[in-house]
N, C-alpha and C positions, 0 to 999 in steps of 0.2 A: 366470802362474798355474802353481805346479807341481804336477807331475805324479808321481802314487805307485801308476799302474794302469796293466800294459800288458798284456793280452787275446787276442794275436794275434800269437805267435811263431814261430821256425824254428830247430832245428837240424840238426846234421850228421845226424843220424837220418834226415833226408829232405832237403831241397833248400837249409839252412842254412850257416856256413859255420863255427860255430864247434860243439864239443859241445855236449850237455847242462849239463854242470857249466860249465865255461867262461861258456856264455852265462848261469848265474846269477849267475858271480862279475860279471862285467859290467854285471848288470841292479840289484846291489845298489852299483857305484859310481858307476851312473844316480842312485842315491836311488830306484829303484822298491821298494815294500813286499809288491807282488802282483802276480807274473806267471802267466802259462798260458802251457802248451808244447800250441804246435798243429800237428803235426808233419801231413805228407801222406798218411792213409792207414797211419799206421805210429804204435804207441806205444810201439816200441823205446827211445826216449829218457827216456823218464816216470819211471823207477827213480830213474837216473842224476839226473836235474833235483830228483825227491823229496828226494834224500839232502842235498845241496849246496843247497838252500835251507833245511835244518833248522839248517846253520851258519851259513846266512846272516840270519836273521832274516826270512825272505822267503814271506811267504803264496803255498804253490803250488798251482795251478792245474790239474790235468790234462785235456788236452785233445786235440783230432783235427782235421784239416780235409782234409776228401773234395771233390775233383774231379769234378764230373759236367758234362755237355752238354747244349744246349738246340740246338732252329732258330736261337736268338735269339745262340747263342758258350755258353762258359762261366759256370757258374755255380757258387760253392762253397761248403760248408755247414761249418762250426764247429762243433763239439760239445764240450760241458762236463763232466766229471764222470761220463765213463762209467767201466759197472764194465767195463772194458780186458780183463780176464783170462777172459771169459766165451768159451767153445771156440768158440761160433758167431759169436761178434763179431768174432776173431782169424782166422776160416777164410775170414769174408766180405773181412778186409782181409789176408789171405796171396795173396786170389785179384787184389783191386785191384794190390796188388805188381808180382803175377806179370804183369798186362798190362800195366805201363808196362814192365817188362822189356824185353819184347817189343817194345812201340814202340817206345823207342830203341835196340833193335837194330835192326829196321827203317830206324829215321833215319840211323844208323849207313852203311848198305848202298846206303842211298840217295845220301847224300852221297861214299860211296866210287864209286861209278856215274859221278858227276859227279865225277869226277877231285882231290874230297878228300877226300884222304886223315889220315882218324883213326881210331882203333881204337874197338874197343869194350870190348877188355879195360883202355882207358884211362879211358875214359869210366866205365867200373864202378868203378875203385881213385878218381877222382873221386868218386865220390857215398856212398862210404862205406857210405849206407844208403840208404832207397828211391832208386830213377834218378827222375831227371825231366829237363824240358829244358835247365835251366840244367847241370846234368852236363854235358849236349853242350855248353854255349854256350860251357864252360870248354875244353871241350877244343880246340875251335876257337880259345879265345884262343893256348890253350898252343904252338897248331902254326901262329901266326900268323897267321890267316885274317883275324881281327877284332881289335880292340882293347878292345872291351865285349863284356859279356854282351848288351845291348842290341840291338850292332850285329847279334851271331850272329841275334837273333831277326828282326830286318828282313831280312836277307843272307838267310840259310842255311835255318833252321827255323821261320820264323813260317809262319804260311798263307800258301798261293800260293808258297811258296821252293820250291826244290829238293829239301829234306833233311827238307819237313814231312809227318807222317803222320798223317792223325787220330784223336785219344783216342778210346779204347773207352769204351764208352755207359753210362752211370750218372746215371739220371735226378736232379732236383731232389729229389720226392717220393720214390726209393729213397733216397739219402745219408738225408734226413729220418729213414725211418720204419729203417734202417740205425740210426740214431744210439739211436733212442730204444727196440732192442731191447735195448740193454745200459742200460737206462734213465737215457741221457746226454741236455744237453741241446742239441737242432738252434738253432744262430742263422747266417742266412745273412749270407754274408762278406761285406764291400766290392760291395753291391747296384749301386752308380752305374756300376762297372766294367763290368757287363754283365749284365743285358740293359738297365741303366736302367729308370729308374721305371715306363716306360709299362706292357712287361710284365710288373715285377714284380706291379703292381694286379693284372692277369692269374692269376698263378699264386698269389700270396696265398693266397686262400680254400683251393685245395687241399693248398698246404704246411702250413695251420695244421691242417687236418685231420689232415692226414698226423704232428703232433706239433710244429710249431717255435714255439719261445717265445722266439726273439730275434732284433734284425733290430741289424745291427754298422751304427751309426751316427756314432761319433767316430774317424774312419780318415783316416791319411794327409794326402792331398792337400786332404780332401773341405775344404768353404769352412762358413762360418756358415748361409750361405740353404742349402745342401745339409742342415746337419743338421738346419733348422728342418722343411726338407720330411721327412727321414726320422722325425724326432721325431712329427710328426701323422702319419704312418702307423703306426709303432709305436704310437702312444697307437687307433687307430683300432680295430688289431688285435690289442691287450691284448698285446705283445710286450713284451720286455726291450730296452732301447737298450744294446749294447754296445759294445766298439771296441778298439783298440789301435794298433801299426807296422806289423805286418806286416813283422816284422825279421827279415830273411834270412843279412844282415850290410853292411858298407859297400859303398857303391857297387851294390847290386843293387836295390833301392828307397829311395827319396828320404829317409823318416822313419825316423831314428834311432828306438836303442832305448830306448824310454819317452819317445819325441818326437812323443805325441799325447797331449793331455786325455783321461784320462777319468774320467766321473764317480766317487764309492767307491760311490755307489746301485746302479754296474752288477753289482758284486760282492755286494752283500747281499743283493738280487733271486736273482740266479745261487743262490749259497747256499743261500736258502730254498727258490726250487723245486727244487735239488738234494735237498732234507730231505726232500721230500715224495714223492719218487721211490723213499727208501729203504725196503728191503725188497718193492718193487713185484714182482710177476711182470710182465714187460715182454711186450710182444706179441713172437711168432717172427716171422723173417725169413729170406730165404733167396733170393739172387740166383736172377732164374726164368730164366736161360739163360746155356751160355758167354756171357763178356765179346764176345769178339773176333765172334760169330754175332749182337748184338742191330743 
């Protein structure tokens, strides 16, 4: 079956490996027709991506995807179609930045502690644009330690290693009701990843409250019975089925770029509820405490 929809992308803007433009020129010798750029927390790349699919023929997609923490591990939320340039939408994610900074300096120091030695002013020329882990994971590749990004995360930085620090706290519901100040739209990312279904049932009801209108259903790894069960929750809770690679670049996740089905329904869905967001006065937002003190 091919595929002309990819939903859930990465670049060098935050934890990707290719630019902006790059990864469209890419995406268009996929044969993809419509990508989003879902960059970490940053929509530094969005310009860049805008211009470069106007030559390519390539319906673009702008997009976000915020990192928050549960009891349950990770949880990440996707957002569609925000207005990006809005001061308070851009201060709340100058602030998210600024605390991954700071943890991977931390991880940095930590690792330096335990007798590896990597920099951080390496780790930063690394990442380009926002830090995140894989930043560190390269840098470890670079100085030997490991031989995969993978391995860094087992060895060195995943939980329980050495060099792991824990993410600063951004709920499920803030990312949500975050997204849809800039009247963007929240669909939570690769659900099975974590916390799985049991407590996504759980938090449902308040995320939908809280504004989410899509729940990423054609991802990755996920199998047919996975999407059957995601599909009857989305149908359950009047959500959007969305999806895509989750492409970061080779070798960092399994599914190539534009190496997931998805359906065009997901994008005309997206679309419309975008239409009807416009000109919204969106609700204020305003993270209720330093990052680093929740």
């Amino acid at each position: 079956m091919t595929n002309y929809v990819d939903l859930h992308t990465h670049s060098t803007a935050s934890d990707g490996i290719y630019a902006p433009g790059e990864l469209l020129r890419r995406a268009s010798e996929a044969g993809l027709r419509v990508l989003a750029l879902t960059d970490h927390d940053t929509t530094n790349g969005i310009a860049e991506a805008a211009q470069a699919a106007q030559g390519l023929g390539i319906d673009f997609i702008p997009g976000i995807e915020l990192n928050t923490t549960t009891k349950g591990g990770e949880v990440h939320v996707l957002g569609y179609f925000p207005e990006f340039e809005r001061p308070a939408f851009q201060a709340a994610l100058a602030s998210l930045r600024n605390a991954r900074e700071r943890r991977g300096q931390r991880m940095v120091e930590q690792l330096n502690e335990h007798g590896i030695n990597i920099s951080w002013e390496r780790v930063r020329a690394i990442a380009q644009g926002s830090v995140g882990r894989p930043h560190v994971a390269r840098a470890l590749m670079e100085a030997g330690y490991v031989q995969s990004v993978s391995e860094a995360f087992e060895t060195y930085i995943g939980k329980g290693c050495v060099g792991y620090v824990p993410r600063y706290h951004l709920s499920p519901v803030d990312a949500t009701r975050l997204i849809d100040s800039a009247n963007g739209l929240p669909v939570i990312a690769h659900p099975l990843n974590l916390p799985g279904l049991a407590l996504l049932r759980e938090w449902l009801p308040d995320l939908c409250s809280a504004g989410m209108v899509g729940l990423e259903t054609y991802y990755g790894p996920y199998t047919t019975e996975n999407e059957r069960e995601l599909l009857a929750l989305a149908d359950q809770y009047h959500l959007i089925p969305t999806g895509g690679s989750d492409f970061h670049g080779p070798g960092i996740h399994p599914t190539p770029l534009g190496g997931r089905y998805v359906p065009y329904d997901a994008v005309e869905r997206l679309k419309a509820a975008a239409a009807q967001r416009q000109g919204r006065t969106p609700p204020a937002f305003a993270l209720s405490a330093p990052l680093e003190d929740k």
